[in-house]
C-alpha positions in Angstrom: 262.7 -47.3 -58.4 262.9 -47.1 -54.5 263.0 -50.5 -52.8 260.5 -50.4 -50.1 261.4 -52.1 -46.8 259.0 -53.9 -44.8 259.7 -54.6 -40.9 258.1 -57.5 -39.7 257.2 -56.9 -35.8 257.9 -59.7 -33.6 253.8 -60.5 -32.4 253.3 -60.2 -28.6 251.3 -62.2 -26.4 247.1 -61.5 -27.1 248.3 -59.3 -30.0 247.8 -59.6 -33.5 250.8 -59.3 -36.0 251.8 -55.3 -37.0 253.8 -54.7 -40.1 254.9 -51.3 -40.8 255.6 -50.2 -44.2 259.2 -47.6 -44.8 260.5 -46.0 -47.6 264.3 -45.8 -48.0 263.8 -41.6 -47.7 261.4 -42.2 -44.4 262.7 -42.3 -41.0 258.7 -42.6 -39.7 256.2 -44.9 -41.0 253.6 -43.9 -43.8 250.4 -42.8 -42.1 247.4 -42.3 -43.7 245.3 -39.4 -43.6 241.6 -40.0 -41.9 239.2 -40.1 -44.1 237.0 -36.7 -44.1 233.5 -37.1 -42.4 230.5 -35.3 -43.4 228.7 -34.3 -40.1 225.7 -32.6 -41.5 225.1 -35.8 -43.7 224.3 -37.6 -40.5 221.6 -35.2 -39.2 218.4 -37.0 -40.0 216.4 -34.6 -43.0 213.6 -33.5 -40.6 216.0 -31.9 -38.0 218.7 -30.0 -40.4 216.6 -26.8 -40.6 216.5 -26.3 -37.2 220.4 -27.2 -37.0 220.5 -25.0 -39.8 218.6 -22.0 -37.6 220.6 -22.8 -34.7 223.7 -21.7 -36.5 222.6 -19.0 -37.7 221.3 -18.0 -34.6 224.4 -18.4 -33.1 226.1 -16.2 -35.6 223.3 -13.0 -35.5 224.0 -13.2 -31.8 227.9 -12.3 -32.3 226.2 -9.4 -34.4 224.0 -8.3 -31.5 227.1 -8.5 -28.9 228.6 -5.8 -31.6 226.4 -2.7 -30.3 226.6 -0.4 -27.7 224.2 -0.2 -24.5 222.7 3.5 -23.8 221.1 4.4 -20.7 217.1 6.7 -21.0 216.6 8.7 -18.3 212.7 7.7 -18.9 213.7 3.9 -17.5 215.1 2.1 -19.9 218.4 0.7 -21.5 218.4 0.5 -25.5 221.1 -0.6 -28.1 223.1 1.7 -29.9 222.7 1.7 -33.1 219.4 0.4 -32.6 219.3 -2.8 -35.3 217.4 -2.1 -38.6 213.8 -3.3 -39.0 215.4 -5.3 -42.1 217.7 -7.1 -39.9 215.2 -7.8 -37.3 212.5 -8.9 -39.7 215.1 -11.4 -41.1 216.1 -12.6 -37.8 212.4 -13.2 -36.7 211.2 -14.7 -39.6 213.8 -17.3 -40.3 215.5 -17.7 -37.0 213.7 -17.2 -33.9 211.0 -19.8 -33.7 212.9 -22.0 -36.2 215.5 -22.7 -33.3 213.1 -23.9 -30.8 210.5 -26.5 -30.3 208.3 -24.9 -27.8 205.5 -24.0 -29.8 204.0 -26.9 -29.8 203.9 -26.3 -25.6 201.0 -23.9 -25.5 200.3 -23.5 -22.2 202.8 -22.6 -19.3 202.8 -21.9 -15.7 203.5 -18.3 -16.6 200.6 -18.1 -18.9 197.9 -19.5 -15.8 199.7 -17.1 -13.8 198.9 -14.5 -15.8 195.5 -14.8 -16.3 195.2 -15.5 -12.8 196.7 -12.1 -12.0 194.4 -10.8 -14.5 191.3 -12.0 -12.9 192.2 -10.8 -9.6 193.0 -7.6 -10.3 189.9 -7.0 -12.6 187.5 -9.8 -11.8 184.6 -8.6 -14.0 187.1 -9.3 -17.0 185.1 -12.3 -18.1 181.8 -10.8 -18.0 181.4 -10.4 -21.4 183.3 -11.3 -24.4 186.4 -9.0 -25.1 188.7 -8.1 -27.9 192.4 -9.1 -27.2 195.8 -8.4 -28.9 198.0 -10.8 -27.7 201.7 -8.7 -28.8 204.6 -11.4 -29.5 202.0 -14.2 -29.6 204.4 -17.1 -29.8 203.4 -20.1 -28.5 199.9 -18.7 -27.7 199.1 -19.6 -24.1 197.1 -16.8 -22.6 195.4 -16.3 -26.1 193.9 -20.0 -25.5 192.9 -19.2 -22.2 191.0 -16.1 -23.0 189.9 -18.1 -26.1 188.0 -20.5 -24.1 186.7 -18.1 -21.9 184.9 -16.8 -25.0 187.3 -13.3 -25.8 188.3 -12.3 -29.6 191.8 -13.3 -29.9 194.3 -11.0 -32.0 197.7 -13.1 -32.0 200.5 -10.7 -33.1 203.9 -12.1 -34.1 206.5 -12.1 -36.7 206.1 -15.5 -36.7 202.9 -17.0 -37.0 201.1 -18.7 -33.9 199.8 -22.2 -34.5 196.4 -21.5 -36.0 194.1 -23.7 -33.7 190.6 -22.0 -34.3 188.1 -21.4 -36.5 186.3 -18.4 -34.9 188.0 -15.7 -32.8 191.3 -16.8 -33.3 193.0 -14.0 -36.0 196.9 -13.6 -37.0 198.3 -10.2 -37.2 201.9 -9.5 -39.1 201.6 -5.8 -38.9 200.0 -3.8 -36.6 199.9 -0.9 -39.3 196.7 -2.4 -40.6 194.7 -2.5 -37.2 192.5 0.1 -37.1 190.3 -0.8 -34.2 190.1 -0.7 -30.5 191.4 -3.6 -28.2 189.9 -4.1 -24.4 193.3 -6.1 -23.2 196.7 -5.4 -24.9 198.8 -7.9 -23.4 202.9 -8.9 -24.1 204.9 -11.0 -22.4 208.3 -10.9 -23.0 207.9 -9.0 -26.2 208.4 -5.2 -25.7 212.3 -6.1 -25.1 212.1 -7.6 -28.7 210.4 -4.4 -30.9 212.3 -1.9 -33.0 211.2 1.7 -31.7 209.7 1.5 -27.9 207.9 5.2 -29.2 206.4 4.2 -32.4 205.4 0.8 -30.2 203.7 2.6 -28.0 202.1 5.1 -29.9 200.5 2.6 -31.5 199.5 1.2 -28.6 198.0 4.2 -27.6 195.8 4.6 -31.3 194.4 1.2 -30.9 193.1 1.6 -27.2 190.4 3.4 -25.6 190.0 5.0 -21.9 189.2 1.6 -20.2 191.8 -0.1 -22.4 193.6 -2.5 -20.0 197.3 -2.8 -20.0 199.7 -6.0 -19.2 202.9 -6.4 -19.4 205.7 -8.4 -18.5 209.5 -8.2 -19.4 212.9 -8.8 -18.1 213.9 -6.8 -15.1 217.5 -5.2 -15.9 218.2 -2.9 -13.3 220.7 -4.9 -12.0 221.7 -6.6 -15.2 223.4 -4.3 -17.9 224.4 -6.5 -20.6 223.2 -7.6 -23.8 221.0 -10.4 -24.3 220.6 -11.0 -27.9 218.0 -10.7 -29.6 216.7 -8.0 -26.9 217.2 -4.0 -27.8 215.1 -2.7 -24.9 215.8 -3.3 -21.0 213.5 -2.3 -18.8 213.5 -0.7 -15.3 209.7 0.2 -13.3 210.9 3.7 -14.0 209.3 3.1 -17.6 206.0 2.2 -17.2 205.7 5.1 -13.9 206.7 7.5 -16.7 204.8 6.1 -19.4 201.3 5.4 -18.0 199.1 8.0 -16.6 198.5 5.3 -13.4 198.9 1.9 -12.8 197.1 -1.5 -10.7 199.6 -3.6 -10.5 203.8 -2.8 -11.3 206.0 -5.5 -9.3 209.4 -7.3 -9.9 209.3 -11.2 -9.0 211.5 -13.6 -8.9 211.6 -17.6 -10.6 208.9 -18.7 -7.7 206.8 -15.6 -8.3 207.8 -13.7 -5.0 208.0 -10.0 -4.9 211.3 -9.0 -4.8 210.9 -4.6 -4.8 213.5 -3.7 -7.6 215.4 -7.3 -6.9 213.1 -9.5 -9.4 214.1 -11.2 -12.4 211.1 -9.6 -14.1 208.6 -6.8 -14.2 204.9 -7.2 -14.2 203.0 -4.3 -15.1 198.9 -4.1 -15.2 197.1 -0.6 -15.8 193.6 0.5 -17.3 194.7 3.9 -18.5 196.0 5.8 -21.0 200.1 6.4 -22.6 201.2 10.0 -21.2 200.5 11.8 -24.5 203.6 13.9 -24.3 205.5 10.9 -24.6 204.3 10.3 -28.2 205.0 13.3 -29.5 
């Protein structure tokens, strides 16, 4: 059996005794290996399926950094291949809203901007009661403010928006099943999120009428051509010129809300008229 040789080390002044244990085949004391921590036992229950979503998040955006960016001479950038409607359903529905916490955050400065916007450039909006679809409802802000100024809400999103009324307040999952006409189809920050940018509009287009209103706002990219997962369309104005038989309203802004001509981080777009029907063919 190997003798096992222990060095005693002379103590220094303020510090404690060492002794270091050698084998007769070491030249370098025995270490021990640390012991192996579990990180994700120390995330408290209520938070791991958000850490969970995170992750995954994480690892669907290395997937969207994977495609190509294509360039439509109608206005718009698009990613090639464009993504399945499998893996974007999946991505929606246990992903997106899973990794944030904002939903509970209903009403932004963006959202009062909006419907102040709204207001101004059709102030008889309120007169009577309308019938909204609110496209990529999220967190719901302008829906509550056209809510309480007594307008049917239709909240459209993959992931359900917080269900905070009884009356007026409806939750659409697939826009196949509307069959009726909508005074105000508003999206922010949505149409860089859908599938098909023809089959969305189309739709658009059967569920409106002639004094159907139109609002929109999305990212501006005509300066920025990369990819921004989970987006697959990137606007310029050119679109919604080519798109819409006229429109009120069709600036670029900046953070503070300042027209910025083709400059802005984002595109606001307000029309009352129709999709060029040559478009949806």
């Amino acid at each position: 059996m190997d003798q096992i040789q222990t060095i005693e080390q002379p103590a220094q002044p303020g510090v404690s005794e060492q002794t270091t244990t050698l084998t007769p085949d070491q030249s370098q004391p025995v270490t021990q290996e640390e012991p192996k921590v579990d990180f994700k036992s120390l995330i408290p229950d209520e938070y791991k399926g958000r850490v969970n979503s995170i992750y995954k998040k994480q690892q669907y955006g290395k997937k969207f950094l994977k495609f190509n960016l294509k360039y439509n001479d109608l206005g718009f950038y698009y990613l090639d291949p464009i993504p399945t409607k499998v893996f974007l359903n999946k991505y929606y529905e246990e992903i997106y809203w899973q990794s944030r916490s904002d939903k509970n955050y209903p009403i932004r400065l963006r959202d009062i901007e909006h419907y102040k916007l709204l207001k101004k450039i059709y102030p008889d909006f309120d007169k009577d009661s309308k019938k909204v679809l609110n496209f990529g409802a999220g967190h719901g802000g302008l829906s509550i403010l056209l809510y309480v100024a007594n307008h049917k809400i239709y909240n459209f999103d993959f992931g359900q928006t917080n269900n905070l009324f009884s009356e007026r307040w409806n939750q659409v999952n697939d826009l196949c099943k509307i069959d009726s006409k909508f005074d105000l189809i508003y999206g922010s920050h949505s149409l860089e999120h859908v599938q098909n940018i023809k089959e969305t509009m189309k739709k658009f287009d059967e569920i409106s009428h002639e004094n159907t209103i139109y609002f929109f706002e999305v990212p501006n990219c005509i300066n920025s051509k990369k990819i921004v997962p989970p987006h697959t369309y990137y606007f310029t104005r050119k679109f919604f010129y080519n798109y819409f038989e006229k429109y009120d309203y069709c600036e670029t802004l900046d953070n503070s809300g300042i027209k910025k001509n083709d400059e802005g981080v984002v595109i606001r777009f307000l029309s009352k008229s129709r999709v060029k029907k040559n478009l949806l063919k």
